[in-house]
C-alpha positions in Angstrom: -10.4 -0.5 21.4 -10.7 -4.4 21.7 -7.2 -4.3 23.5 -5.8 -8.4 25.3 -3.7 -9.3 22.6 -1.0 -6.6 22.8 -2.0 -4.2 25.5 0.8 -1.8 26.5 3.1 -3.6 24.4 5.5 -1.1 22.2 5.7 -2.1 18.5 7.6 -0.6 15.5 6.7 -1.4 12.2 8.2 -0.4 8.7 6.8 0.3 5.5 3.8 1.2 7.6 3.1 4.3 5.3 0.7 2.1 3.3 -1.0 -1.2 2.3 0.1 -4.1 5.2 2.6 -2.3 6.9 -0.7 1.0 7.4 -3.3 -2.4 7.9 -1.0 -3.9 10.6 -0.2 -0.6 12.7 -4.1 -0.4 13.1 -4.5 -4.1 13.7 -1.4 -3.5 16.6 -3.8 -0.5 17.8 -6.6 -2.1 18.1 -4.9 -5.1 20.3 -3.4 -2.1 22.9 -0.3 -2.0 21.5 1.8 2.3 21.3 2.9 2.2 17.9 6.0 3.7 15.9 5.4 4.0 12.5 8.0 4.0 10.0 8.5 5.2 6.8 10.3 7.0 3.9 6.8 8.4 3.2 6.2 11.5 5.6 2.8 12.2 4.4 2.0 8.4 4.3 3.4 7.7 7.6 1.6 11.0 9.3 -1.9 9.5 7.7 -1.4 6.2 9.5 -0.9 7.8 13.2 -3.6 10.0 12.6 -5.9 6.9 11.7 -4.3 4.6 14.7 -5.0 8.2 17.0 -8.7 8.0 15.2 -9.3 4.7 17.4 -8.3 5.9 20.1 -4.6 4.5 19.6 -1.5 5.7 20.6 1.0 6.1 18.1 4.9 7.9 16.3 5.9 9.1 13.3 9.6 8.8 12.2 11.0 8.6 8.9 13.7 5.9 8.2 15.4 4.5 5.1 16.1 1.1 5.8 18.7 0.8 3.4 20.4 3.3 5.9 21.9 1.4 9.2 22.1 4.7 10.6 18.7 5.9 9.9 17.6 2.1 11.0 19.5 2.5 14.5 18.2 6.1 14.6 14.8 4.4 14.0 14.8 2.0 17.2 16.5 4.6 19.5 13.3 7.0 18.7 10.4 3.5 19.7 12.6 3.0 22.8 13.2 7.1 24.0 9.6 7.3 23.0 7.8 4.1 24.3 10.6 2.9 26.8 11.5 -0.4 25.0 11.2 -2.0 22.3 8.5 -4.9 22.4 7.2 -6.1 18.7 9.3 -5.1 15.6 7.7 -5.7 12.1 10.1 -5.8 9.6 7.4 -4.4 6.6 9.2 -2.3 4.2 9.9 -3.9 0.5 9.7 -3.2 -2.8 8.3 -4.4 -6.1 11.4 -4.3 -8.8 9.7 -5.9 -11.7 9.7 -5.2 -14.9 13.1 -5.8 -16.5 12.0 -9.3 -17.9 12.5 -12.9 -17.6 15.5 -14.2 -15.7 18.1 -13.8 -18.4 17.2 -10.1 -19.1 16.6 -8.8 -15.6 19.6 -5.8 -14.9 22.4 -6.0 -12.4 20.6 -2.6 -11.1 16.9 -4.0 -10.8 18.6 -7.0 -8.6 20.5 -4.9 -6.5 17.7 -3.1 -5.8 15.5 -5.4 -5.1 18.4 -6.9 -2.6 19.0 -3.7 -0.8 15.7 -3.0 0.3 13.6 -6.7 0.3 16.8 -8.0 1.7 19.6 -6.4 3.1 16.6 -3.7 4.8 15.6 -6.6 7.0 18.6 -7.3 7.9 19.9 -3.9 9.0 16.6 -4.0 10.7 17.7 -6.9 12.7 20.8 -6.0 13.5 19.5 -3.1 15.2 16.5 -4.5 16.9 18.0 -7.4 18.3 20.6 -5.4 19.9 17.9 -3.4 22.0 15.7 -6.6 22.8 19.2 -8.6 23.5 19.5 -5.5 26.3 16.3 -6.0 27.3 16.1 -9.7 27.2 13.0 -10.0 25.3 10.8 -9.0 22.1 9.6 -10.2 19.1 10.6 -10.0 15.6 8.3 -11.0 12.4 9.3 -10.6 8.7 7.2 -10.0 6.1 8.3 -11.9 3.3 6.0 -13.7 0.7 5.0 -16.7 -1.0 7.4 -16.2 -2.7 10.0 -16.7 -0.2 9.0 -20.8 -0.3 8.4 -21.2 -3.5 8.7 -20.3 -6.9 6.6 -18.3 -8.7 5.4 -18.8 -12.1 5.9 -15.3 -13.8 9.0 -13.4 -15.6 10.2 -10.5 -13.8 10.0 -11.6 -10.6 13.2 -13.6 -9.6 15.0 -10.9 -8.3 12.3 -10.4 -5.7 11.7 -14.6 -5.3 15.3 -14.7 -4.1 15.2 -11.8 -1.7 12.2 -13.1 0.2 14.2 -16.1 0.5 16.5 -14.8 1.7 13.9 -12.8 4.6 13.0 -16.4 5.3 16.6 -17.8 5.6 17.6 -14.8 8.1 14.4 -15.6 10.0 15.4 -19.3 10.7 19.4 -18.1 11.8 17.8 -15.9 13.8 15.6 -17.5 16.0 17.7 -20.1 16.2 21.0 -18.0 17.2 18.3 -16.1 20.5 16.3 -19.1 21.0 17.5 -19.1 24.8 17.5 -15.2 25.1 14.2 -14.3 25.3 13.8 -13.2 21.8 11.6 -15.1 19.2 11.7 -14.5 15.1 9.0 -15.0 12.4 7.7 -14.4 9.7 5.0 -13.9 7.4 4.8 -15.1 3.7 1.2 -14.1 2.1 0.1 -14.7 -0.7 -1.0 -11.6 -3.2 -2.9 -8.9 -1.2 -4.6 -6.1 -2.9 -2.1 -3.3 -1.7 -0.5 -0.7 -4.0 2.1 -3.1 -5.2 -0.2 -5.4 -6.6 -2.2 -2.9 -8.0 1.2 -1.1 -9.8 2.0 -4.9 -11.6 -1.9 -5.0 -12.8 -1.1 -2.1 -14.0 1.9 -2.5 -16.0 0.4 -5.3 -17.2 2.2 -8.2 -15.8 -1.3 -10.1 -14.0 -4.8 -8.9 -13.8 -7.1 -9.0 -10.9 -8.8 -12.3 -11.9 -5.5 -14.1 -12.4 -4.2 -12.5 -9.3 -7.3 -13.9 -7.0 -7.1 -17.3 -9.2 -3.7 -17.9 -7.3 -5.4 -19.0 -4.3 -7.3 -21.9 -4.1 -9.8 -19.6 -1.8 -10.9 -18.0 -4.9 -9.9 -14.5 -3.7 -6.8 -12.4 -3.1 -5.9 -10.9 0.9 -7.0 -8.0 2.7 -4.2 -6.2 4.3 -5.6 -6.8 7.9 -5.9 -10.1 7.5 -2.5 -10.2 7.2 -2.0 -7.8 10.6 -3.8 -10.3 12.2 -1.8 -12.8 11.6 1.3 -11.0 12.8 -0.5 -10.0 15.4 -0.3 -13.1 16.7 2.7 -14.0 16.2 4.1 -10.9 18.0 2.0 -11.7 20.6 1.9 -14.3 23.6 -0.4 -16.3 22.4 2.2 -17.4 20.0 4.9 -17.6 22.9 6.6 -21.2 21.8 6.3 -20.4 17.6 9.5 -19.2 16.6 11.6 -19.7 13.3 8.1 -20.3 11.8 7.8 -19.0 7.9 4.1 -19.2 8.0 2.3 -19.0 5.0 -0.9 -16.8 5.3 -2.2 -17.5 1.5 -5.7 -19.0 0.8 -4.0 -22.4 0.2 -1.3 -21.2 -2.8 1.3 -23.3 -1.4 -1.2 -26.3 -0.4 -1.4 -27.3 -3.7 
């Protein structure tokens, strides 16, 4: 256990059944933090504590529904009676609605859905988390949101999603703004495509290959989900202590161009 970067530090991440929300509970791990790991995936959520406990981490299982305020305030009352406060919150958990078509063909039901969980989600997440770290005058908060939250993507399907994660980004910027002088700092992330489940579901269906995927990025590649725990690592971390409101792009250069 490398340890330094978080060491005793007690984090809660969503959507940390799989892909970056699994790659970032490790990452946390590794860099001392006690993690709580949350998910509407039991069986997904269990595998990640037993891999964080594998390292010799320390780590919680709880299963939350963030489209549920009261499974979300159920969710931060378990990290604090658990760990004691509530240090790092990684607001993870999102889903991938495409596949209705282009932008005058995309259902009232695939928006909504794509707004209750990529959007509203964080927000009840929020709302809850800042409440504890407003009583504890402290903490950090960082949004994963995408790319796509800062610019547009060219490909149907996806608009739905494009305007969610701009909205992550928007609610990042009120917020650390609104507890810049309370001890409480908000980010977040905005990768580019990572090779997680999600990507591998719109390969899939069709909607990119591989090669296009990785020819996004002027790197030449696609992410790795702990590169993208490492950068929110950081920004939960000290080392990052005057970044806040940042939407910082972690992307091999896509929005460079």
């Amino acid at each position: 256990m490398a340890g330094s970067l978080l060491d005793g530090r007690a984090a809660l991440i969503t959507g940390a059944a799989s892909g970056i929300g699994a790659a970032t509970a490790l990452v946390f791990a590794r860099h001392g933090a006690k993690v709580v790991v949350a998910d509407i995936n039991e069986e997904g959520g269990r595998r990640t504590v037993a891999e964080v406990e594998a390292i010799g981490g320390e780590a919680a299982f709880v299963r939350a529904d963030v489209r549920r305020s009261g499974e979300v305030r159920d969710m931060v009352a378990f990290t604090v009676e658990r760990f004691g406060r509530l240090d790092c919150a990684v607001n993870n958990a999102g889903v991938d609605t495409a596949g209705d078509g282009r932008f005058h063909e995309v259902s009232e039901e695939s928006f909504d859905a794509s707004f209750e969980v990529n959007l509203k989600g964080v927000w009840w997440c929020m709302k809850h988390e800042l409440a504890q770290m407003v009583a504890q005058c402290s903490g950090s908060i960082v949004n994963v949101a995408s790319v796509a939250g800062l610019v547009g993507i060219e490909a149907p399907f996806v608009s739905p999603y494009i305007a969610a994660k701009h909205g992550v980004v928007g609610l990042t910027k009120a917020a650390a703004l609104e507890y810049a002088t309370s001890g409480i700092r908000v980010n977040a992330v905005c990768p580019g495509a990572v090779r997680t489940q999600m990507v591998d579901d719109l390969i899939e269906q069709g909607i990119m290959t591989l090669e296009q995927t990785a020819a996004y990025h002027p790197v030449g590649r696609y992410a790795n989900p702990p590169e993208i725990g490492e950068a929110i690592a950081w920004l939960s971390s000290d080392a990052a202590s005057f970044v806040t409101g940042l939407p910082m792009a972690v992307d091999g250069a896509m929005t460079a161009r």
